[in-house]
C-alpha positions as CSV (number, residue, x, y, z in Angstrom):
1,X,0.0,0.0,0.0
2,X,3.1,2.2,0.3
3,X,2.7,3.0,3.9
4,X,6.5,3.5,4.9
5,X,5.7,5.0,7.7
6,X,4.0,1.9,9.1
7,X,6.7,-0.3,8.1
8,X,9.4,2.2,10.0
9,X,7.6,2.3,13.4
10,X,7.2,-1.0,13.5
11,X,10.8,-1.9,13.4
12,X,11.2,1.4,15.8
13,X,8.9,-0.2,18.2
14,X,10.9,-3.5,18.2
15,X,13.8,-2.1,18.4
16,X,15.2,-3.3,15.2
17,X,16.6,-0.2,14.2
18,X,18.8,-1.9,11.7
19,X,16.4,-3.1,9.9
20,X,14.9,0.5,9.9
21,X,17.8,2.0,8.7
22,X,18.0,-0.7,5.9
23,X,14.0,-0.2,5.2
24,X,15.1,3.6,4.8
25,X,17.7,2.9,2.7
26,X,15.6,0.6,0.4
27,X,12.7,3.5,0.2
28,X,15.3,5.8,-1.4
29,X,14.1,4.5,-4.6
30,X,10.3,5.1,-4.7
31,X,11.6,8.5,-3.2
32,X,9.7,8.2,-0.1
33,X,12.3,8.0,2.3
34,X,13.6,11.9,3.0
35,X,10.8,13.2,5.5
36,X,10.8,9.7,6.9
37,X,14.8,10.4,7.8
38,X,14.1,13.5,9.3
39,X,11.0,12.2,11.6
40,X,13.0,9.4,12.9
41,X,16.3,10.7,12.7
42,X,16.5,11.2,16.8
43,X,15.7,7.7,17.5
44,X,18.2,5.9,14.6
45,X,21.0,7.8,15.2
46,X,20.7,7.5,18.9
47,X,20.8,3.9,18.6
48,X,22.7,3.4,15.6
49,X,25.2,6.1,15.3
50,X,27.3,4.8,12.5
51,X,24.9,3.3,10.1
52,X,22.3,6.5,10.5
53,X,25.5,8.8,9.1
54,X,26.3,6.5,6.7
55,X,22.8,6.5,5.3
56,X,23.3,10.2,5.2
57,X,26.3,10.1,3.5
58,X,24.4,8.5,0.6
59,X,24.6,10.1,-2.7
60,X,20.5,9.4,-3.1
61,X,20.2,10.9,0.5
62,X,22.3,14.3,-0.7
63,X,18.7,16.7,-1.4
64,X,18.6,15.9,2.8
65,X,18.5,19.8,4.1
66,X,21.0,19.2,7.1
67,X,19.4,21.5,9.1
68,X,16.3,19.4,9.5
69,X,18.1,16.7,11.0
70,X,21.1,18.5,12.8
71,X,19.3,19.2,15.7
72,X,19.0,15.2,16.1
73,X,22.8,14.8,15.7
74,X,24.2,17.2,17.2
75,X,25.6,17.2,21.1
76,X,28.9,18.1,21.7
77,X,28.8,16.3,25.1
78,X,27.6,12.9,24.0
79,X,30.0,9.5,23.0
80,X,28.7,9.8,19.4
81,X,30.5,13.3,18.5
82,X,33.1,11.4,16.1
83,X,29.8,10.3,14.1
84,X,28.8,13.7,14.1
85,X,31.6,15.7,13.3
86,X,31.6,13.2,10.2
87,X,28.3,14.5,9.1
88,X,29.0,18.0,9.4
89,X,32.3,17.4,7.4
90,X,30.4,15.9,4.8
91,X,28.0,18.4,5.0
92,X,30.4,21.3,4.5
93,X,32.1,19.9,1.9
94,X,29.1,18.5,-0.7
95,X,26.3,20.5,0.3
96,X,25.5,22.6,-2.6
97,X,23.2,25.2,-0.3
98,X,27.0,25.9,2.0
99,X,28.3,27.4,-1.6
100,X,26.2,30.4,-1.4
101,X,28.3,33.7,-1.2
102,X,26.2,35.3,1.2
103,X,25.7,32.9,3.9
104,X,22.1,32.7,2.5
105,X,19.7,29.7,4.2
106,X,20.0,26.5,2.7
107,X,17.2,25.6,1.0
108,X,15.3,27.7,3.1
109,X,14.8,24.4,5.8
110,X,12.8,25.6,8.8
111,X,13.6,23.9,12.2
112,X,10.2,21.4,13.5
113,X,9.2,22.5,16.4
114,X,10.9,25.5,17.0
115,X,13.8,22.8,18.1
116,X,17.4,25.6,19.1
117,X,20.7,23.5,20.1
118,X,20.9,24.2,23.5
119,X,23.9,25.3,25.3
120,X,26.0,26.2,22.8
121,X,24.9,29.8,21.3
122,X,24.5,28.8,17.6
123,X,21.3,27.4,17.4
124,X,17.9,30.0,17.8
125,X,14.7,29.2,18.5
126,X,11.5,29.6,15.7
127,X,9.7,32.6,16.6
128,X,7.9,32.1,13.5
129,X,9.5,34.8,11.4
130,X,12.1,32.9,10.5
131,X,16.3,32.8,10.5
132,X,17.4,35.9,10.0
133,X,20.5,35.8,7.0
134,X,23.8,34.8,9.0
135,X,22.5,33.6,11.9
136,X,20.8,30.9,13.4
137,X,20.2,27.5,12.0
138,X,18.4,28.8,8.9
139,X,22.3,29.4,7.4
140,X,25.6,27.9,6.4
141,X,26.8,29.7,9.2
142,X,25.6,27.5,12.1
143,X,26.6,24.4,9.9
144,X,30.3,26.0,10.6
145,X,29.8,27.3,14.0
146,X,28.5,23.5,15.0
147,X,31.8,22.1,12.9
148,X,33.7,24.9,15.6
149,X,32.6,23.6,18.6
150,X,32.8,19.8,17.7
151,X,36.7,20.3,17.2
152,X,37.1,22.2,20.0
153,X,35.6,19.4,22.0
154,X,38.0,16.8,20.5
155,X,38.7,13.8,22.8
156,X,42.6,14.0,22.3
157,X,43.1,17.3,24.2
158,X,43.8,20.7,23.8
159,X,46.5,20.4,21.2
160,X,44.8,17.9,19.2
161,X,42.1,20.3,19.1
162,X,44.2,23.0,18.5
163,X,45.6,21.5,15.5
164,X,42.6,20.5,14.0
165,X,41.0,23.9,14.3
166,X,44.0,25.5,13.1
167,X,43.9,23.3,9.6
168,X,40.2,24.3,9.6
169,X,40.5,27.9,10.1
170,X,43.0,27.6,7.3
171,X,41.3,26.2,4.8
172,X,38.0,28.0,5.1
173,X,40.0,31.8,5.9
174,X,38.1,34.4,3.8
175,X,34.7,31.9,3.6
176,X,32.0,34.3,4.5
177,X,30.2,31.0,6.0
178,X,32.6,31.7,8.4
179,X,32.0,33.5,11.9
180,X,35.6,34.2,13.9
181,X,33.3,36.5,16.3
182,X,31.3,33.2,17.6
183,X,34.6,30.9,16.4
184,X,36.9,33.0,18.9
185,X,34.8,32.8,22.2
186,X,34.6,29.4,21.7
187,X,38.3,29.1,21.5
188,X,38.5,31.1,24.5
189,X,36.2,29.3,26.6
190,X,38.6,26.1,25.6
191,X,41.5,28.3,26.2
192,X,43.2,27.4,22.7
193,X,45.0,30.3,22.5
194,X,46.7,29.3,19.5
195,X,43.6,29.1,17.8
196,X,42.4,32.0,19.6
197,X,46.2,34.1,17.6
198,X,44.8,32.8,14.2
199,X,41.2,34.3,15.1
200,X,42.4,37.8,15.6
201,X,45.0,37.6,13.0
202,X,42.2,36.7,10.5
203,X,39.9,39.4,11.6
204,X,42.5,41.8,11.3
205,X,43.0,42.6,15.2
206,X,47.0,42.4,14.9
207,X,47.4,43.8,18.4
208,X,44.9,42.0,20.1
209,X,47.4,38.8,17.8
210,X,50.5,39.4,19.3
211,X,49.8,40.2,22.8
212,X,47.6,36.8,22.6
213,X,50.5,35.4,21.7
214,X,52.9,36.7,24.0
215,X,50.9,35.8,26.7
216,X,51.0,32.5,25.4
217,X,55.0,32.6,25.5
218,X,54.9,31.5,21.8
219,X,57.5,34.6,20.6
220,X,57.9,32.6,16.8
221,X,53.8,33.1,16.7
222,X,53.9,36.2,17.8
223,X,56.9,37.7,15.1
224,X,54.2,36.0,12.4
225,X,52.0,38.1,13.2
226,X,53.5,41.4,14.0
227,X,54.7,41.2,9.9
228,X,51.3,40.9,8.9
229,X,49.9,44.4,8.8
230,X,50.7,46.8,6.0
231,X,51.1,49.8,7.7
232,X,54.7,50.6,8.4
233,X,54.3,52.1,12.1
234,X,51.7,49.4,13.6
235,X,54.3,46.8,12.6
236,X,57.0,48.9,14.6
237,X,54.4,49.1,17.4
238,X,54.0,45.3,17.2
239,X,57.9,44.2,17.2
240,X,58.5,46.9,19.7
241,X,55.6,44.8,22.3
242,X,57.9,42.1,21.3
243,X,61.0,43.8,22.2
244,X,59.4,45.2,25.7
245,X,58.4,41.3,26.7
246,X,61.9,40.2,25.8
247,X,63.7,43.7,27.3
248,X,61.2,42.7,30.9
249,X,63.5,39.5,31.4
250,X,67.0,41.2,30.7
251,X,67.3,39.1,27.5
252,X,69.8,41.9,25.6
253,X,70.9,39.1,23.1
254,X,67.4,38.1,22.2
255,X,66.2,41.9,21.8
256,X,69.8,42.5,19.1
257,X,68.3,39.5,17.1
258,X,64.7,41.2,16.7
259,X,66.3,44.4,15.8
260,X,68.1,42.7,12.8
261,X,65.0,40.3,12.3
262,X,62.6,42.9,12.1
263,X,63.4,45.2,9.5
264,X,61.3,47.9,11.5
265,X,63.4,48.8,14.3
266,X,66.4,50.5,15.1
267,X,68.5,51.2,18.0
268,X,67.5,54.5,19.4
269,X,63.5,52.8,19.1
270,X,64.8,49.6,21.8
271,X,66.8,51.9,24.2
272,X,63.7,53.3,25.7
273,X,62.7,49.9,27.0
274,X,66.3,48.5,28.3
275,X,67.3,48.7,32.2
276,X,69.3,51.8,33.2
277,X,71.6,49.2,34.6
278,X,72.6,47.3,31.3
279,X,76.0,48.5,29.8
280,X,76.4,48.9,26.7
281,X,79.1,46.8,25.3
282,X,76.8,44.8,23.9
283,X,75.4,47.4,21.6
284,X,78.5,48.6,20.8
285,X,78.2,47.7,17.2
286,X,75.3,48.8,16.7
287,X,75.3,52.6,18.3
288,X,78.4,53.2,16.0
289,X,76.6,51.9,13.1
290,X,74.1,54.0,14.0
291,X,76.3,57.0,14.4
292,X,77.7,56.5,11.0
293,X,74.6,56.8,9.4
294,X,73.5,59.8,11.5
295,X,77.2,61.2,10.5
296,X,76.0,60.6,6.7
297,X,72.9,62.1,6.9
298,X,74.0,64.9,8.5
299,X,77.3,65.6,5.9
300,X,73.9,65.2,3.4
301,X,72.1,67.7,5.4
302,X,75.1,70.2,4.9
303,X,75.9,69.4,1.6
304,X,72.0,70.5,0.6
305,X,72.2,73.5,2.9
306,X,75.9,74.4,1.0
307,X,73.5,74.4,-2.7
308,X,70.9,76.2,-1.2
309,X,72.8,78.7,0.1
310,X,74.9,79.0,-3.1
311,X,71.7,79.4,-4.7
312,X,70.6,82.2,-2.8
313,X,73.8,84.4,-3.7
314,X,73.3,83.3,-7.3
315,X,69.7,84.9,-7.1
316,X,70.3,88.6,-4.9
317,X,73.6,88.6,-7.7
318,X,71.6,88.3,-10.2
319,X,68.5,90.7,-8.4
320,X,70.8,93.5,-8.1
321,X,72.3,93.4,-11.5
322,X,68.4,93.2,-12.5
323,X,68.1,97.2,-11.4
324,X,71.1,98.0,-13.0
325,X,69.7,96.1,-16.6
326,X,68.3,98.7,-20.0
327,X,67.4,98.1,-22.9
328,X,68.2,100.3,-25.7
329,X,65.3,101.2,-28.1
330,X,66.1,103.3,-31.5
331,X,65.0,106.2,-32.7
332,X,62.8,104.8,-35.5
333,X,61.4,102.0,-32.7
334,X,57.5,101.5,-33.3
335,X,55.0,100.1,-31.7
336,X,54.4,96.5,-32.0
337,X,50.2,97.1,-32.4
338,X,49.5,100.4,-34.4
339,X,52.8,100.8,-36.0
340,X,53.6,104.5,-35.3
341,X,57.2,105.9,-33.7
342,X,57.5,104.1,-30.7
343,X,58.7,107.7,-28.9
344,X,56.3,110.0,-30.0
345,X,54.4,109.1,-26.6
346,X,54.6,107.3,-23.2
347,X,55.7,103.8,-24.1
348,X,56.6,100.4,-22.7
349,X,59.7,98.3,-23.6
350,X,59.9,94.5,-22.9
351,X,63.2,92.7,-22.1
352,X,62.6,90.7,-24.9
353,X,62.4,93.8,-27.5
354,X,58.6,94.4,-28.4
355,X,57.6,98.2,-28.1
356,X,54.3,99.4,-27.1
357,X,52.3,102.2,-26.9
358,X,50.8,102.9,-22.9
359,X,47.4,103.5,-24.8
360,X,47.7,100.4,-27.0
361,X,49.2,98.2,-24.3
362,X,45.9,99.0,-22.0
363,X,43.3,98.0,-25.0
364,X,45.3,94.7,-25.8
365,X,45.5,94.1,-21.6
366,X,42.4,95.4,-20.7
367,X,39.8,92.6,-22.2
368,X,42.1,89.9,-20.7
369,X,41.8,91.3,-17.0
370,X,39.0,90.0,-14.4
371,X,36.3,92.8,-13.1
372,X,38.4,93.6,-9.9
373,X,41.6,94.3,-11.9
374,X,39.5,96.3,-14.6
375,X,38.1,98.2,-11.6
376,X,41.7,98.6,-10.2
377,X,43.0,100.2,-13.5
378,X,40.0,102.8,-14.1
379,X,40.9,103.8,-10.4
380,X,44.9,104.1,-10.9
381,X,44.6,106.1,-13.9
382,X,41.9,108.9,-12.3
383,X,44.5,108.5,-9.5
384,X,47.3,109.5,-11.8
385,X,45.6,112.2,-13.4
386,X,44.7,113.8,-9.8
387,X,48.2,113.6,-8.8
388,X,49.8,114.7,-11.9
389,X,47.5,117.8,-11.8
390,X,48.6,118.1,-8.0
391,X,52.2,118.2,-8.8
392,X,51.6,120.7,-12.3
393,X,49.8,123.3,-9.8
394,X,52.5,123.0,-7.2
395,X,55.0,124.1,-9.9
396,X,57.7,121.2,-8.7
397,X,59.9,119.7,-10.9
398,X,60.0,116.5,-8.5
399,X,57.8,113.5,-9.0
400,X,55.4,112.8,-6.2
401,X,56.4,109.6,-4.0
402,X,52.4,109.3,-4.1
403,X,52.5,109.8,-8.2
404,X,55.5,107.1,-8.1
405,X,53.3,104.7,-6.2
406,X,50.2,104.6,-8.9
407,X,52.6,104.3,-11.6
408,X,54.2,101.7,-10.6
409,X,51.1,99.8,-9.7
410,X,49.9,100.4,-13.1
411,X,53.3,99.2,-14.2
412,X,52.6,96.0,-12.9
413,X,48.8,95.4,-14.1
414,X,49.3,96.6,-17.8
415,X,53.1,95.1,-17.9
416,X,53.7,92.3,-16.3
417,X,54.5,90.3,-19.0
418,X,54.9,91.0,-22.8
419,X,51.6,90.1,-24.6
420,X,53.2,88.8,-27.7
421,X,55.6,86.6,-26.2
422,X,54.1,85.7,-22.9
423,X,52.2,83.8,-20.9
424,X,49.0,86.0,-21.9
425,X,49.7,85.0,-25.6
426,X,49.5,81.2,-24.4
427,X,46.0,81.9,-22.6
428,X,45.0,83.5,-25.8
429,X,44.6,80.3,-28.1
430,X,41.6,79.8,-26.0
431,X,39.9,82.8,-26.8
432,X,37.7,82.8,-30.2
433,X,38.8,85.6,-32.8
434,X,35.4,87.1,-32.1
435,X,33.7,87.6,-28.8
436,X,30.3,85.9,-27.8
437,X,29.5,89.6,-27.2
438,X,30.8,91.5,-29.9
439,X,29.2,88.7,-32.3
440,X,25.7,90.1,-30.7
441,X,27.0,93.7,-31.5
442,X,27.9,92.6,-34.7
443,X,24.3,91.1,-35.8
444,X,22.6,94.0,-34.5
445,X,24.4,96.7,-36.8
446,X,22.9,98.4,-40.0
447,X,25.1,98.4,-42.8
């Protein structure tokens, strides 16, 4: 009639569980057998450790979620944690749901009952919203944290478990399944602190790392992973916690041997945390090293000081024969724009040789200038022309110091450089031949 079920509880109820496993086994075919493992998973694999897991192992049995019958399995306590741990193993490696980038649930399984894991912190209780991504039994995670505290429970003591976790962590360092948090109070509860090194170093916690290790009295574990980090100066700080638990016990030798293992330390950083009391002989090779490459740098230092101030005396020679500099400009000299004698008015003359009218200089400058500058040179100029009237009513033949200020000013906007051979005839390329503006002017005239 196809009632399984039947057939299963009455082998249960005898106590044949053999034979129940084998029936289970046999149903596989008519594909009536995977809620049937889950319901009496509990019972069988109380009784019948070993044949239950190997009926799981099963390639027909694979499309098993794990978390419907992990609850059954697992019990870190119990005599049957070998069988176990050879589930989860299993699990880990050939369950396509613990692939999932994200941690996501596997298959979406849903715990009967509302059935947590008790003790341990991985399992959560169904409060009928479901497993929350990462956490709970509803994820690859919990299949990893359960792995975690099997190993650390390992019948051949701390260092067998240590070793076991540590090939573990290993293999599985980056996996996203993974959770170091959970992973690492576990380890600390069990006080595998060597496991506990490779947890921090994993997560990043470098510091937390080495002084773990240290406290440990494993120095080789604690130099692997001071050289982890990539920043320069917590890799100093790191060797240098090494040097202070060596420089504590008077070890002077031991703390030489880190400077030259290290790479990051030098001398001067080490004294700081040696006895007043230690002589130095056997530093003695070093501090001189030392000194001759202070000595170096500092016969550098001079020698850049030495240019620089040959530089400087290069540049006030060559300021003050700056003032004493003319150029000579012809009497038949015209002006680079409108073409006329260059002397028939006030003129400008550029070190490279162009001539230009004052009044044909300011209409080439002028369009190039921002609005404060513009503003600036309307103001010089009525400022010139006041103080040139100032000085013609006095009747003085001397310049004004006040006349001499605004000219040189206006030296400075209309002649800074030379417009033809300059930086302004550089910034011109960008300019269009015609103006947005005077284009406008240009379409509005009558011809």
């Amino acid at each position: 009639r196809g009632d399984y079920e039947t057939v299963i509880l009455h082998h249960v109820s005898r106590r044949d569980y053999r034979a129940a496993i084998q029936k289970l086994s046999e149903f596989q075919a008519v594909g009536s057998s995977e809620a049937l493992v889950c319901r009496f998973a509990p019972v069988l694999f109380g009784a019948e450790p070993q044949a239950f897991v190997s009926l799981l192992l099963r390639p027909e049995l694979h499309s098993v979620e794990p978390l419907s019958v992990l609850p059954a399995l697992y019990n870190p306590k119990s005599a049957r944690r070998a069988e176990e741990t050879r589930y989860l193993e299993h699990v880990v490696r050939h369950h396509p749901g613990l692939s999932t980038a994200d941690g996501a649930s596997l298959g979406g399984a849903r715990l009967p009952g509302g059935l947590t894991l008790g003790g341990d912190g991985i399992g959560g209780a169904d409060d009928g919203t479901g497993a929350v991504k990462g956490k709970g039994w509803a994820s690859g995670t919990a299949v990893m944290n359960a792995l975690t505290v099997l190993y650390a429970c390992e019948d051949a003591g701390a260092e067998g478990a240590e070793e076991v976790l540590m090939r573990f962590f290993a293999l599985h360092e980056g996996s996203p399944l993974l959770d170091p948090h959970f992973a690492l109070r576990v380890c600390g509860e069990k006080k595998l602190m060597q496991v506990v090194v490779l947890l921090y170093g994993l997560m990043g916690m470098h510091e937390e790392a080495v002084a773990s290790a240290l406290q440990r009295g494993d120095v080789a574990l604690a130099k692997h992973n001071a050289c982890k980090p990539k920043d320069a100066r917590l890799r100093q700080k790191l060797w240098l916690s090494i040097v202070e638990y060596h420089a504590a016990s008077g070890d002077v030798q031991t703390v030489m041997e880190l400077i030259r293992e290290s790479q990051e330390l030098s001398v001067r950083d080490v004294l700081p945390f040696m006895s007043d009391t230690m002589t130095i002989d056997v530093f003695q090779s070093e501090i001189c090293e030392c000194l001759d490459t202070y000595e170096n740098q500092i016969l550098q230092l001079r020698n850049e000081m030495e240019d620089h101030r040959r530089a400087l005396t290069a540049f006030k020679e060559d300021l003050k024969n700056s003032k004493e500099r003319c150029v000579t400009v012809n009497v038949d000299q015209v002006c680079e724009i409108c073409g006329a004698a260059a002397l028939r008015e006030r003129f400008y003359v550029f070190a490279c040789g162009h001539c230009f009218h004052e009044a044909c200089l300011r209409a080439l400058i002028e369009p190039t200038l921002d609005n404060p500058q513009r503003e600036r040179l309307f103001a010089l100029e009525s400022m010139r022309l006041e103080h040139a009237a100032a000085a013609a009513g006095a009747g003085s033949g001397d310049v004004p110091m006040a006349l001499m200020a605004v000219e040189d000013e206006l030296d400075g906007l209309l002649a800074e450089d030379c417009p033809l051979c300059g930086r302004l005839m550089i910034d011109t390329i960008k300019r269009p031949f015609i103006d947005p503006c005077d284009d406008e002017v240009e379409s509005w005239s009558i011809s």
